[in-house]
FILUMLO-394445 format. One line per 2 residues: their letters; for each residue z, x, y of C-alpha. Coordinates in nm, 4 decimals. Example, Ala and Ser with C-alpha at 12.3 -4.5 7.8 and 13.67 -1.06 7.14 Angstrom:
REM residues 2
as> 0.7800 1.2300 -0.4500; 0.7140 1.3670 -0.1060 $
END
This chain:
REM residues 431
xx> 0.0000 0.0000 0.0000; 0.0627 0.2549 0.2460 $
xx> -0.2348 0.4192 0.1629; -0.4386 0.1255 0.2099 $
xx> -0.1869 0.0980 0.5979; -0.3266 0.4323 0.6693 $
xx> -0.7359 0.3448 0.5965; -0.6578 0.0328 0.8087 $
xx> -0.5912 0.2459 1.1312; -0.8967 0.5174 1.0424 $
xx> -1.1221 0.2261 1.0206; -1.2464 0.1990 1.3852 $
xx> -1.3330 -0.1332 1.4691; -0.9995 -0.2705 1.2361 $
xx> -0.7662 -0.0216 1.4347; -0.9439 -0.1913 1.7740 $
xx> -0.8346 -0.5504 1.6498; -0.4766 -0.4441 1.5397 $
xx> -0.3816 -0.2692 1.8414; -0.5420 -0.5449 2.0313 $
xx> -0.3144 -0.7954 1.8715; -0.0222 -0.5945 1.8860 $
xx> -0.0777 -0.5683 2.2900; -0.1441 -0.9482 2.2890 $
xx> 0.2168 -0.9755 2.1309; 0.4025 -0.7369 2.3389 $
xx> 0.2626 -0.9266 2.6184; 0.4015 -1.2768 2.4766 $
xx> 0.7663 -1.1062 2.4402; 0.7142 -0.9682 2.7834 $
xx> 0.6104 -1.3559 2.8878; 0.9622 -1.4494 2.6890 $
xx> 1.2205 -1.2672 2.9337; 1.0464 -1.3550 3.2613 $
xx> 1.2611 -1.6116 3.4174; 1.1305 -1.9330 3.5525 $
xx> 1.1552 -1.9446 3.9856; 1.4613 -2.1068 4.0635 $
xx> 1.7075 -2.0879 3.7399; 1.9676 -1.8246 3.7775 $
xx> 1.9233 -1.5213 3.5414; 2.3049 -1.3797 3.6071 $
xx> 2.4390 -1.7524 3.5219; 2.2114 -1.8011 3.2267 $
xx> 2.3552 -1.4898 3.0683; 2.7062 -1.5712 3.1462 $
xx> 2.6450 -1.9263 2.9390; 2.4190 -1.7347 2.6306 $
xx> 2.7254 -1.5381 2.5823; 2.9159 -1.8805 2.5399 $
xx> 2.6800 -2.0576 2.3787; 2.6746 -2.2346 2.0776 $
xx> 2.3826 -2.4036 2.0224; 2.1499 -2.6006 1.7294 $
xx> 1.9957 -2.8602 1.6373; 1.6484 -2.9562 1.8417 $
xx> 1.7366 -2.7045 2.0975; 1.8500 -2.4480 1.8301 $
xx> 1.4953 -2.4997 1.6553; 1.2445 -2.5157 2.0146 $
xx> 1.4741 -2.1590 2.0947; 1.3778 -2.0505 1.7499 $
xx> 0.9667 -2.0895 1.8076; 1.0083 -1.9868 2.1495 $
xx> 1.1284 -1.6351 2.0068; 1.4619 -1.7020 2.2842 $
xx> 1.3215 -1.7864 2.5762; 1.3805 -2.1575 2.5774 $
xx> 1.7612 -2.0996 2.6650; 1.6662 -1.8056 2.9118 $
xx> 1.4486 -2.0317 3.0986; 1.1879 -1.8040 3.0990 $
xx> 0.7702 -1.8568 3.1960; 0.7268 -1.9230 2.8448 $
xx> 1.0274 -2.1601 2.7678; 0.8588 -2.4193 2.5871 $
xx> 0.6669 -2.1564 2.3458; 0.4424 -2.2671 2.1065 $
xx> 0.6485 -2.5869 2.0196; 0.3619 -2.7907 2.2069 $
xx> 0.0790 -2.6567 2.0095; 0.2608 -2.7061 1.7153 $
xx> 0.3435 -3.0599 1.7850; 0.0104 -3.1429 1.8780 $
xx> -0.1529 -3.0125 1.6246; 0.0514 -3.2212 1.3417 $
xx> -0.0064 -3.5181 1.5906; -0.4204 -3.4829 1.5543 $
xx> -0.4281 -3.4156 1.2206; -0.1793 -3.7385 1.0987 $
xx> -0.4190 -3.9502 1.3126; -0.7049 -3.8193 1.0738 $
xx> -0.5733 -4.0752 0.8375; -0.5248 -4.3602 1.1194 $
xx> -0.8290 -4.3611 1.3514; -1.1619 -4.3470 1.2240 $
xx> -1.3674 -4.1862 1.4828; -1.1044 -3.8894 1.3974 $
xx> -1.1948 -3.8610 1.0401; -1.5301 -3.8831 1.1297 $
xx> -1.5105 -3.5714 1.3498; -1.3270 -3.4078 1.0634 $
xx> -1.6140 -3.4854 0.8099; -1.8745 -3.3027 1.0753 $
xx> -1.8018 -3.0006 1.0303; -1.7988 -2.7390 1.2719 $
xx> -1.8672 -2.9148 1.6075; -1.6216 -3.2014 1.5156 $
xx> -1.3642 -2.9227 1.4115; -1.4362 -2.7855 1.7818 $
xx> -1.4036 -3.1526 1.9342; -1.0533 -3.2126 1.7456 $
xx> -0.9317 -2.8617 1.8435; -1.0193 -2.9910 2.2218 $
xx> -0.8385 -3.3186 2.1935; -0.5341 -3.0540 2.0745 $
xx> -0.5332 -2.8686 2.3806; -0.5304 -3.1861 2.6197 $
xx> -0.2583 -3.3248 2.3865; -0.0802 -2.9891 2.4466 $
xx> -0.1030 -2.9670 2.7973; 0.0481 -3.3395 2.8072 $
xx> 0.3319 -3.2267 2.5721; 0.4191 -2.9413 2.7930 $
xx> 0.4671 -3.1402 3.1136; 0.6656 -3.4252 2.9193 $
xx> 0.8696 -3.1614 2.7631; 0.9317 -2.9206 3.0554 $
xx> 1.0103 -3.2064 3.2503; 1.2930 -3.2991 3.0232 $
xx> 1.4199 -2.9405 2.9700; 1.4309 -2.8853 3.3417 $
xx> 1.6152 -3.2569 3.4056; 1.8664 -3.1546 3.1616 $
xx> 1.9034 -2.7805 3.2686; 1.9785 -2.9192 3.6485 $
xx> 2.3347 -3.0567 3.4878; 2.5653 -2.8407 3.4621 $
xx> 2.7114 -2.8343 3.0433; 2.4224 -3.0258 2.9252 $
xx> 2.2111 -2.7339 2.7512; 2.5194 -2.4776 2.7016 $
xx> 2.8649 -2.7121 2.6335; 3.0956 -2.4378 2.6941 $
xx> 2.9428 -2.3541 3.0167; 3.0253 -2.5163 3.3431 $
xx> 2.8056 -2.2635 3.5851; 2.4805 -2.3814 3.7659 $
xx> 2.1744 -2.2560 3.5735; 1.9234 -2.3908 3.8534 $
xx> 2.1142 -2.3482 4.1633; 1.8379 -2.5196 4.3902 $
xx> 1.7392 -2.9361 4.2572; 1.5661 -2.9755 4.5202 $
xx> 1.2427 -3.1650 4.4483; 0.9917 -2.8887 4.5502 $
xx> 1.1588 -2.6491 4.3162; 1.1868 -2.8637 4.0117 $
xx> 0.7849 -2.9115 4.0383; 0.7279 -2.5953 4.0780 $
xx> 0.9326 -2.4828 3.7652; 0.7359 -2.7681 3.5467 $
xx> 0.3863 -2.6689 3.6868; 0.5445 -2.2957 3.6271 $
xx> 0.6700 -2.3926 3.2395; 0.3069 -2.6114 3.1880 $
xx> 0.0859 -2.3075 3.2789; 0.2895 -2.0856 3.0436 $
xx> 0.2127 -2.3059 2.7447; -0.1395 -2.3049 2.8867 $
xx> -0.1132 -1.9243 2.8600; 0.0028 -1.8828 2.5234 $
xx> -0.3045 -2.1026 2.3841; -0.5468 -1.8462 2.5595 $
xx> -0.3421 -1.5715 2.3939; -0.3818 -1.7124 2.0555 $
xx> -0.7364 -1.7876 2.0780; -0.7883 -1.4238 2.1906 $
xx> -0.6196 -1.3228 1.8801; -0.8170 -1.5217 1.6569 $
xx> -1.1453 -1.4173 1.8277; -1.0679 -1.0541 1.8368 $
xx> -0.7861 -0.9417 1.6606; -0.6339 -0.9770 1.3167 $
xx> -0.5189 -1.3739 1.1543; -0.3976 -1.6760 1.3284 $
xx> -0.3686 -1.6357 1.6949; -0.1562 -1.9321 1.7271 $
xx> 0.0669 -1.8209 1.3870; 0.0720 -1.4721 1.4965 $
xx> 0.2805 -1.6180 1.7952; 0.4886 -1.8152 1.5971 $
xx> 0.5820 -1.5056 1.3892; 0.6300 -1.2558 1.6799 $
xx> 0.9036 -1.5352 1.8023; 1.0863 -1.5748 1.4836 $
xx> 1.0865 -1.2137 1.4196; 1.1732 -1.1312 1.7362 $
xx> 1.5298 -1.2501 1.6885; 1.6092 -1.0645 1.4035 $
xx> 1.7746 -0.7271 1.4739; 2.0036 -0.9288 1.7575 $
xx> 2.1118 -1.1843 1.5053; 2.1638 -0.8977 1.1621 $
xx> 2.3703 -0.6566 1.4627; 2.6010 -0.9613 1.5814 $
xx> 2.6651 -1.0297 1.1987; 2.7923 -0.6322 1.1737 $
xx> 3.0025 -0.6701 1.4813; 3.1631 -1.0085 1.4317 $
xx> 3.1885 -1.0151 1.0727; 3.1987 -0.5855 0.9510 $
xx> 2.9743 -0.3648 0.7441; 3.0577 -0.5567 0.4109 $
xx> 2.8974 -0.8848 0.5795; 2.6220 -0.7389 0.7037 $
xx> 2.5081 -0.5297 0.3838; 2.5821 -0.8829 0.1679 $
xx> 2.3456 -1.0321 0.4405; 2.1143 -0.7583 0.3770 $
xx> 2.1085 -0.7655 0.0009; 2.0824 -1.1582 0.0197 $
xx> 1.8020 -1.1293 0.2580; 1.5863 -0.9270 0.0177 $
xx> 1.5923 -1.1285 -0.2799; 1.5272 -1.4865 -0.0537 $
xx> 1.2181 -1.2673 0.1565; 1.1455 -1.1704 -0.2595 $
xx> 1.1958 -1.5441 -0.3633; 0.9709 -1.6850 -0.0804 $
xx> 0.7235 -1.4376 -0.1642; 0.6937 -1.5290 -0.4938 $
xx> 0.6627 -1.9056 -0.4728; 0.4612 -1.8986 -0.1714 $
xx> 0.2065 -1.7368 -0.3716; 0.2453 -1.9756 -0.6973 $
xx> -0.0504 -2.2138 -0.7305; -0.2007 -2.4466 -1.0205 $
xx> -0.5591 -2.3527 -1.1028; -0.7451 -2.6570 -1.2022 $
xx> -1.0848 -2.5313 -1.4131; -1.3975 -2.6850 -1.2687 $
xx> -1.7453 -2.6057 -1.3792; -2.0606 -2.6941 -1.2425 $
xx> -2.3952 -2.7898 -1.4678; -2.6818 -2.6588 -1.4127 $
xx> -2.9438 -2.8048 -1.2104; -3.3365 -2.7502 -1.2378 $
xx> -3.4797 -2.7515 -0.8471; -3.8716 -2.6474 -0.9322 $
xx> -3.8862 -2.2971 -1.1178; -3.5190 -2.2287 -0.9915 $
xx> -3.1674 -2.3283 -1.1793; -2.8662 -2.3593 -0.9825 $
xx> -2.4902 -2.4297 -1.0834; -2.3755 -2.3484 -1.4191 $
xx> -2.0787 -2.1835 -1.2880; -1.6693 -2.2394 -1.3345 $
xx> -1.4860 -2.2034 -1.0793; -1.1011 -2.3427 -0.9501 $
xx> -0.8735 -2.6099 -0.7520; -0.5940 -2.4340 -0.6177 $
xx> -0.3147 -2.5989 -0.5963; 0.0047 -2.4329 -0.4429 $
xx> 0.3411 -2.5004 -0.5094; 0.4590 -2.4867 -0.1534 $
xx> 0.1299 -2.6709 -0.0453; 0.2667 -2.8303 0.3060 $
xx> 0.4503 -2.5177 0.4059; 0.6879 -2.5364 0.6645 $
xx> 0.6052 -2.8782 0.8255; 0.8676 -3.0475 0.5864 $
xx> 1.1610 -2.8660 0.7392; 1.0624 -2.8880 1.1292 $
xx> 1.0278 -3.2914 1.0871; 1.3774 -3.3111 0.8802 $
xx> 1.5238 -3.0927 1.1455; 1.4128 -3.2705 1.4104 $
xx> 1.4808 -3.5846 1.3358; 1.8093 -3.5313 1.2487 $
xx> 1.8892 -3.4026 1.5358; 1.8128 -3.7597 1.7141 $
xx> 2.1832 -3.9202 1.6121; 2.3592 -3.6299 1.7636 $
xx> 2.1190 -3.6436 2.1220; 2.2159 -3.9825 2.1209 $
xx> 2.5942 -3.9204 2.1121; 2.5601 -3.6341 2.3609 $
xx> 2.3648 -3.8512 2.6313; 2.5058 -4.1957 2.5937 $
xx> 2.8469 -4.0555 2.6322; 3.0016 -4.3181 2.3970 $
xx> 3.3186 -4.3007 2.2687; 3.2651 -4.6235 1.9984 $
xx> 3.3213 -4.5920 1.5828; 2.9726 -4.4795 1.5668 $
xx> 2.9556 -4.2175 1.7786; 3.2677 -4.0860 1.6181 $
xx> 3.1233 -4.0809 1.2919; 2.8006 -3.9155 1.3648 $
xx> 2.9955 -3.6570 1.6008; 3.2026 -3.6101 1.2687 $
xx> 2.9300 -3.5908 0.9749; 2.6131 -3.4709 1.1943 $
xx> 2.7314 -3.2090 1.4668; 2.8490 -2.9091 1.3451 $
xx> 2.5806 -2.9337 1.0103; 2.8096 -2.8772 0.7896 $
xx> 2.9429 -3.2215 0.6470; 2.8132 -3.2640 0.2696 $
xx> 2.6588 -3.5854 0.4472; 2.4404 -3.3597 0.6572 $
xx> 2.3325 -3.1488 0.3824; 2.2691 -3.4295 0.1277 $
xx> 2.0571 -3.6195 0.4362; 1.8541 -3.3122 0.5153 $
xx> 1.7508 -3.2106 0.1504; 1.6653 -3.5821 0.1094 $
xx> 1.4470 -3.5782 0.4219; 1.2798 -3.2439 0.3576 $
xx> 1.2111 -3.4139 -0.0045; 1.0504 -3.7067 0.1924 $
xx> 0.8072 -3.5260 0.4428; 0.7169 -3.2821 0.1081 $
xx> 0.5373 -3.5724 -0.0577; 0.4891 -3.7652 0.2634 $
xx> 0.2725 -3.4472 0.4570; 0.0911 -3.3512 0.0852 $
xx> -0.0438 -3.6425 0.0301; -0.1749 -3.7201 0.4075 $
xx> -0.3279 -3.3555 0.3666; -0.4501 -3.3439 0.0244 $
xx> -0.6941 -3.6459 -0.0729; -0.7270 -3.6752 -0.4847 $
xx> -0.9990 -3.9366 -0.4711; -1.2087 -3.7323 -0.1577 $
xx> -1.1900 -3.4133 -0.3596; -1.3165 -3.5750 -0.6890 $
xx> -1.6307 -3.7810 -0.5668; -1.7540 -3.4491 -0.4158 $
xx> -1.7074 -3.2713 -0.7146; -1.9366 -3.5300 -0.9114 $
xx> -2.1644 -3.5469 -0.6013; -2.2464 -3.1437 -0.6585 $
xx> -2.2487 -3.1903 -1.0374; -1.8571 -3.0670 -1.0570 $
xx> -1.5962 -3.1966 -1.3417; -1.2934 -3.0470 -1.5041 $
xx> -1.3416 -2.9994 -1.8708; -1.2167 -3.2794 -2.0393 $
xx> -1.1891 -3.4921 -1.7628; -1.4383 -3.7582 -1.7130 $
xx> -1.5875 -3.7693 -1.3524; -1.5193 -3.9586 -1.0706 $
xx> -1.1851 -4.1577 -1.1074; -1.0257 -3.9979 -1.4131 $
xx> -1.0615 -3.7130 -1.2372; -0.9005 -3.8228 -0.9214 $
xx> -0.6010 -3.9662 -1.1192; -0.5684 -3.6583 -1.2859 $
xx> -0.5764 -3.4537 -0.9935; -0.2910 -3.6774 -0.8258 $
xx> -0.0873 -3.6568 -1.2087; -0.1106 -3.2771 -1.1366 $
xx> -0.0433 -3.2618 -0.7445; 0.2575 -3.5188 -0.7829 $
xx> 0.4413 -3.2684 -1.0724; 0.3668 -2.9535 -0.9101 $
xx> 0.4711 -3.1396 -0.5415; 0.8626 -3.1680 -0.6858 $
xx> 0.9782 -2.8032 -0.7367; 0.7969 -2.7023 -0.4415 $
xx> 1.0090 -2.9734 -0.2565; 1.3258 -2.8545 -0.4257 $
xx> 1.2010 -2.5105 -0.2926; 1.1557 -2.6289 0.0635 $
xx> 1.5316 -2.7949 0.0406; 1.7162 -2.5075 -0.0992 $
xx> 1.5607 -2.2419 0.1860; 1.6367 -2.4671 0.4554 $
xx> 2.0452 -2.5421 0.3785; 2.0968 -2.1020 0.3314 $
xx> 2.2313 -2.1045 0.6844; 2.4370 -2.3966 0.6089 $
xx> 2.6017 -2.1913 0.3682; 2.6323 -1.9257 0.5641 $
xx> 2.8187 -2.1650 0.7898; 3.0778 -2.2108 0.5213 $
xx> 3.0668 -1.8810 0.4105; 3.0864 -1.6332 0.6530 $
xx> 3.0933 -1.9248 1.0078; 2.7430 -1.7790 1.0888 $
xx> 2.5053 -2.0229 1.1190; 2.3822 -1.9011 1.4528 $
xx> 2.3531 -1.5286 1.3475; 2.1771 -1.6020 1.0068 $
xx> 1.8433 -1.4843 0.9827; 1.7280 -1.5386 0.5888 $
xx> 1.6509 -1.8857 0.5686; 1.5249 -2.2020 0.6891 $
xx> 1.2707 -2.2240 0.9130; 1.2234 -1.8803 1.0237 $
xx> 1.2106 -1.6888 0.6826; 0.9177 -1.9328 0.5798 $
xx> 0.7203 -1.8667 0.8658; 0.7937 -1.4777 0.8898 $
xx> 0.6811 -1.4939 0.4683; 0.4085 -1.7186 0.5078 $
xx> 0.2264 -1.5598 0.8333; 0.2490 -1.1995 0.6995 $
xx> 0.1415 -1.2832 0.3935; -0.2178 -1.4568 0.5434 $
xx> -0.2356 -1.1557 0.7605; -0.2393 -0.8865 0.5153 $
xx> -0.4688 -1.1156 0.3417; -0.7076 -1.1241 0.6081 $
xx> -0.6545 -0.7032 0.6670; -0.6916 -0.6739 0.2822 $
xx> -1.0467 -0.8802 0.3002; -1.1770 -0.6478 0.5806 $
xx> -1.0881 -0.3165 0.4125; -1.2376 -0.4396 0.0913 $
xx> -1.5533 -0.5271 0.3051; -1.5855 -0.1466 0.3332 $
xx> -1.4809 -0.0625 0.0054; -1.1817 0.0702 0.0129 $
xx> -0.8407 -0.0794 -0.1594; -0.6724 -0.3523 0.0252 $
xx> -0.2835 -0.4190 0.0605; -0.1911 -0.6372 -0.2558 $
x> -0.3226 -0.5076 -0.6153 $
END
């Protein structure tokens, strides 16, 4: 592998596209500590020190790689993008001028991707506007803080910090897009990763200095075999056999080859987690802006703050469950898949085309669906027990959300580098 590192940077034109998207990056985390005109740096740093924070805000401060609580240029991070993307692609099913764009190929792929930027831009203004409305009250983002974090409400100011926050998610899609174009993977995932990861050596030091060297080399040792756990599931997949017949077009035969349905394990990646995570988050946002002091808002205060209540945990394994099968079968079709395999001449051996085959295909898909689900669960409550192990939720880094998207991006990225350097013949990354 190293070997295969080193041919990557003598390659010219690779070693152009890597150190182009590692500038694009450093210019994102530079984008990520810039604070927004008018919030106080000096106060916000007092209340970070204070802060103890989850939930919705805990996972928006997560893709934002920190800069949602720091108020920065690029507060709302790729959290828009990412909203708005899920948001296109579930109205797919719904509406059907957009499945009709999806079925055109490229220049209804283009169309849908434009519709995702407007969507964005909307997202960012709804979104900044709310994060700035509650960042004007003093204790509403940090609890334990009582210090002004935007000294100035005056009207003029609070535009200009949501036109400010609106153009920075503006920014980051051009980023991404320049990564995709001309550097190495997913712009838009390459983002996503440079935020998660970017909290990583703050959150494994604060473990050694709150908790001692034991904790932190148990946190270590623990975070190797999940990153080794993730990595091996993540690349599980059912191979469903197809072969093609052959067909006689004038002098020429075509088909008669076998090829293979991949099915993952994990096949709706992270998705699952972000929707059970944010939505149950919802109770607690209630509580905390109604204010009431009733039965209910006692209980929920009680079983769905702090995360946790055996409630909590038994509700978010049971939601992440949910959105599994919910988000694989909006994005996997059974029946779509199997009449164009018998309209190119495709069929699994011993599977009769056309609806056998689709039934058989959702048999499969609905079995291999429930461990990955189980998988998805398990990942996401690690910091939970963390909470009740070591009372370090906050300073966890192996689990949930983040180690799935660290795993899953830098996996498809040495992918793509392996595909390049195997374009020129020489050995990629994974053997």
């Amino acid at each position: 592998m190293l070997s295969a590192f080193g041919k990557a940077f003598k390659t010219p034109d690779l070693r152009r596209k890597i150190f182009f998207t590692l500038s694009i990056m450093a210019l994102f985390r530079f984008g990520s500590v810039v604070p927004t005109p008018g919030v106080s740096y000096v106060n916000v740093q007092e209340c970070i020190k204070t802060a103890n924070t989850g939930g919705l805000f805990g996972l928006i401060n997560l893709f934002s790689g920190g800069a949602l609580l720091h108020l920065s240029v690029f507060a709302l991070g790729i959290m828009p993008y990412i909203t708005s993307s899920i948001i296109v692609q579930l109205l797919t099913v719904v509406i059907p001028r957009f499945e009709a764009l999806k079925n055109e190929g490229q220049s209804g792929t283009a169309k849908l991707t434009q519709y995702t930027r407007y969507l964005t831009i909307g997202l960012a203004v709804l979104q900044s506007t709310g994060l700035v409305a509650v960042a004007r009250i003093q204790g509403r983002i940090f609890a334990n803080c009582s210090l002004p974090i935007i000294p100035d409400t005056s009207l003029i100011r609070i535009v200009t910090m949501i036109v400010v926050m609106t153009a920075g998610t503006s920014v980051i899609m051009w980023l991404g897009e320049l990564i995709t174009d001309r550097g190495v993977g997913n712009g838009m995932s390459i983002l996503i990763f440079t935020s998660v990861a970017a909290s990583f050596p703050g959150q494994l030091w604060s473990i050694k200095l709150q908790k001692g060297l034991f904790a932190f080399l148990f946190v270590l040792a623990v975070g190797v075999l999940v990153v080794a756990a993730v990595v091996f599931v993540e690349q599980a997949q059912r191979r469903i056999p197809v072969q093609y017949a052959k067909r006689q077009v004038g002098r020429q035969q075509y088909g008669g080859t076998s090829t293979y349905i991949p099915i993952k394990v994990n096949q709706s990646g992270v998705i699952p987690v972000i929707f059970a995570s944010s939505l149950l988050y919802i109770p607690s946002l209630l509580v905390n802006f109604s204010g009431s002091t009733a039965g209910w808002a006692t209980w929920i205060s009680k079983n769905f703050v702090k995360g946790d209540h055996p409630i909590y945990v038994a509700t978010y394994a049971l939601l992440i469950i949910f959105f599994t099968y919910f988000y694989v079968a909006i994005t996997f079709n059974p029946d779509e898949v199997a009449e164009n395999m018998k309209k190119y001449g495709g069929f699994i051996p011993g599977i009769r085309a056309g609806r056998p085959t689709s039934e058989y295909l959702q048999y499969v898909l609905s079995r291999i669906t429930a461990p990955g689900a189980l998988y998805l669960a398990f990942v996401a409550i690690i910091p939970i027990i963390a909470l009740i192990v070591f009372q370090a939720s906050q300073n966890f880094p192996f689990g949930g959300t983040a180690i799935l998207i660290v795993v899953g991006v830098g996996l498809d990225t040495a992918k793509q580098i392996e595909s390049q350097l195997q374009q020129r013949s020489y050995e990629g990354f994974l053997k």
